[in-house]
N, C-alpha and C positions, 0 to 999 in steps of 0.2 A: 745801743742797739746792735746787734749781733748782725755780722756781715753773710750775703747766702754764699751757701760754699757750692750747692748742687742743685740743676733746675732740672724738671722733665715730666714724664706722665707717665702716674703707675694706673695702669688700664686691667681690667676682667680680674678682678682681685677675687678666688675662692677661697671662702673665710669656713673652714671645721673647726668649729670649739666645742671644749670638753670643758665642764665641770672637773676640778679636779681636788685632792684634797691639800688645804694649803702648808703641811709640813713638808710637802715634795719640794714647792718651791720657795721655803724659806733660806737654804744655802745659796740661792741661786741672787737673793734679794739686795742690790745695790744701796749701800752705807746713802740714809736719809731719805730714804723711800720706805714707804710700808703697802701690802698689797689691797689693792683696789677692786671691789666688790660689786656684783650686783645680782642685789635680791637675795645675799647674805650668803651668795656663789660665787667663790674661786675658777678665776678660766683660764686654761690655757688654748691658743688657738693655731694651725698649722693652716699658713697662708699660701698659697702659690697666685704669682701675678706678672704682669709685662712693664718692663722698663722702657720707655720711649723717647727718643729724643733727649737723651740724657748729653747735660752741659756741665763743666766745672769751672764755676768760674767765669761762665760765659762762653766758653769755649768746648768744641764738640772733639771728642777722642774718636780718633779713627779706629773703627770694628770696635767700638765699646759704645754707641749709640743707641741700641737697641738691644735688651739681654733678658732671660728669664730670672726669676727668684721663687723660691720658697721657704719660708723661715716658722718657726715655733717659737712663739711669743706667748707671752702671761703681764699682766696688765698693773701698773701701780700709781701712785700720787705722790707727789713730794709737796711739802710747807714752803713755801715761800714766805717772804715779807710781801708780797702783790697776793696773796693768799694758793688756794690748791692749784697743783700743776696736776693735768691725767696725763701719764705716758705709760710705754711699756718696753719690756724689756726682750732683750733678743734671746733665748738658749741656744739658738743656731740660727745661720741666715746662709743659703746655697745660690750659688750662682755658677754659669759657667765659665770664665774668664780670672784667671788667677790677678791681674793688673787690678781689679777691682775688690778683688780678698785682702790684698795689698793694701791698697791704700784706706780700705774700710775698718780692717784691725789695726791699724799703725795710727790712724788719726784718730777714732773714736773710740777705739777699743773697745771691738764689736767681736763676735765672733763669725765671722764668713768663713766658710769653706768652698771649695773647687770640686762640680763633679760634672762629668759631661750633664745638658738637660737636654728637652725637646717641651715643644705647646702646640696648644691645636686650638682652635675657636671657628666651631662649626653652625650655620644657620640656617634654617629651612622655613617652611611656611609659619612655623606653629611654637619652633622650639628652639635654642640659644645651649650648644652645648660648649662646654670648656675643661681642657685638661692642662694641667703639667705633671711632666713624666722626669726623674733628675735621676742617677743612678750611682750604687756603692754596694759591691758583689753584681745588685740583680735591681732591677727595673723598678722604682715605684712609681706612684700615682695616685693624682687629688685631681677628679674629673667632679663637674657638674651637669647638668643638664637643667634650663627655666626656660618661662617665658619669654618672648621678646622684648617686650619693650618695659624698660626697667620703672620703678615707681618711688616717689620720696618717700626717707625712710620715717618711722612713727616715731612721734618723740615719747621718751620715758622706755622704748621697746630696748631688746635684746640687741638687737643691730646698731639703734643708737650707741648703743656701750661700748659695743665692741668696734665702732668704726669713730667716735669721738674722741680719742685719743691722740694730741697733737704736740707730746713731747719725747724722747728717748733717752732712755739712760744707760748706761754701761758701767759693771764695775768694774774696778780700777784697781789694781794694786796699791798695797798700805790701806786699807777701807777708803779708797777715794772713788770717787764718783762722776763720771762726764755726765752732762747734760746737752741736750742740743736742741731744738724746735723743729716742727713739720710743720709746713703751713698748706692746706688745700682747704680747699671748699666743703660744704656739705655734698657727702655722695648719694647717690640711688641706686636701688635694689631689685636685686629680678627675683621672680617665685619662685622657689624650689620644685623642682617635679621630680624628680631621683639622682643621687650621686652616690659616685661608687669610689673607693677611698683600700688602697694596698699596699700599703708601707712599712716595712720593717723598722719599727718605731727605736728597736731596743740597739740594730744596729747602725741606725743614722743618729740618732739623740743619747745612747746611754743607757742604764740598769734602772737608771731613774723614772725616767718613759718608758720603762714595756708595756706597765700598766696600760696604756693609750692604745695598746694592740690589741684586746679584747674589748674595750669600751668603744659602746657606740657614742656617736658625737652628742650636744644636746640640741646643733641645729648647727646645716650648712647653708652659704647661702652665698650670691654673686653681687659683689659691688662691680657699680660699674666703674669707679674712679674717676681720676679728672687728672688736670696738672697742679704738682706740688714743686713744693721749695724748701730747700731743705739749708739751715743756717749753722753757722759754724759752730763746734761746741766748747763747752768752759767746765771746768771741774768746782764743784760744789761739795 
């Protein structure tokens, strides 16, 4: 059993996913994965969420306890001998703390980059707003706005799909491949009422994504999150 390497709570998870077509991210696809479908659509999804009370090991890093992220992810399964694995894959993951880009491409060989961020998580009688803002030249931003009080997610739905995914893989140099496990609970979902989404796609992600800059999403929406765990990873 695989030892945890990282504890903490990723909290107000805003999840944009795009339909996309899947030749874009077949270069991207780590050696013994193939991509993972639903409803016979390709997704890719751009996350922004809060890191809390993050430990390594058991132990808290001073001014690296609490941090923002937002990553662009596309979704896959690997074969095992225990049968299918869901995970997904990272095309970028932003934080603001260079210490943690460090040690997240050096051990799992992720891709993290460093750019200053800002988050906001606003509440009022009726409504549950959430942004992060990360920045490279110019300002962007993946805001929501829902309900208050969040509701379990449907099973068989869109959400389930995209938020039941509890493995991560990274390609490797020589076609290898890391693997590593997430372990959280089932989450809950607030309703969508409007989000507004301005991201220079082509300049944070590549030529690859610009595409994602004229497309509208096929559904945004807010997890609430919980606390995970995150275990060491092995090459496969």
């Amino acid at each position: 059993m695989a030892t945890t390497f990282l504890t903490a709570e990723w909290r107000k998870l805003v999840m944009a996913n795009y339909a996309i077509d899947k030749k874009v991210l077949l270069p991207y696809l780590p050696a013994k994965t193939e991509l993972d479908l639903w409803n016979n659509n390709c997704y890719v999804s751009l996350v922004g969420f809060r890191f809390q009370d993050v430990k390594l090991r058991g132990f808290s890093i001073p001014l690296h306890t609490n941090f923002e992220e937002v990553n662009l992810r596309f979704y896959v399964r690997h074969k095992s001998s225990e049968g299918w694995k869901r995970g997904v894959v990272f095309i970028s993951e932003i934080v603001p703390r260079r210490a943690i880009t460090f040690v997240a491409n050096t051990l799992y060989g992720e891709k993290y980059a460093t750019m200053p961020m800002a988050y906001s998580w606003a509440e009022n009688e009726d409504a549950l707003t959430v942004s992060y803002k990360w920045k490279k030249r110019k300002w962007n931003e993946l805001k929501v706005t829902t309900s208050i009080n969040p509701l379990a997610i449907a099973e068989g739905s869109e959400e389930e799909f995209i938020t039941e995914h509890y493995w991560g893989y990274a390609k490797l140099k020589n076609n290898g491949t890391n693997e590593y496990e997430v372990a959280h609970p089932r989450w809950e979902v607030y309703q969508t009422k409007e989000h507004h989404i301005d991201v220079d796609f082509k300049n944070i992600y590549g030529e690859d994504f610009q595409l994602l800059q004229q497309e509208k999403p096929a559904s945004v929406f807010l997890a609430e999150g919980s606390a995970v765990s995150v275990k060491a990873g092995r090459k496969i």
